[in-house]
Phi, psi and omega in degrees: 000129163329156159283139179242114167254122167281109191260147188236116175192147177246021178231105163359309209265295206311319170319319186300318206268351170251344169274001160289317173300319178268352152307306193301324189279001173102357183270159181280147151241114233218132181269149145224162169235026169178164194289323177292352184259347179278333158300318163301306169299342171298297151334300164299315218245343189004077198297184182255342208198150160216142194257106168227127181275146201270327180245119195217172185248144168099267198237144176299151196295319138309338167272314163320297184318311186309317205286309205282302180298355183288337207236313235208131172249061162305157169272144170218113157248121178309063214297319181298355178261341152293343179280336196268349195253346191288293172303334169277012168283309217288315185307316186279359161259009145313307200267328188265329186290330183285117175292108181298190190227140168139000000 
């Protein structure tokens, strides 16, 4: 039996666009699009992974975690917070790289 990633998102297309990829990679994908449904699908559905967005309507994407981890050590990831550390790598090897002037 596949492994089941929850993905939590409330803008429509990007679920579309990760749940084509992680089917095509063989995973099961089971959806929410806010937070009191992403608790519900976690109950039921109990995933290997959850895909979670920090800002959702009804309960915030933290509070979702908090709620999970309370019950659970699911792996949870976080994208926009990989995106933002992602980016702060890049400033700071930019910034490290630069040769002062003068």
């Amino acid at each position: 039996m596949p492994q089941t990633i929850l993905v939590v998102d409330d803008e429509p297309q990007l679920v579309k666009i990760l749940r084509g990829y992680l089917e095509q990679a063989g995973f099961r994908v089971v959806t929410a699009p806010d937070g009191p449904m992403a608790l519900t699908q976690y109950k039921h559905e109990k995933p290997d992974l959850v895909l979670l967005d920090l800002n959702l309507p009804g309960i915030d994407g933290i509070d979702v975690a908090r709620r999970l981890r309370a019950t659970s050590n699911v792996p949870i990831i976080t994208p926009a917070l990989a995106l933002a550390r992602k980016r702060q790598v890049q400033v700071w090897s930019r910034r490290a790289w630069r040769r002062p002037t003068g």
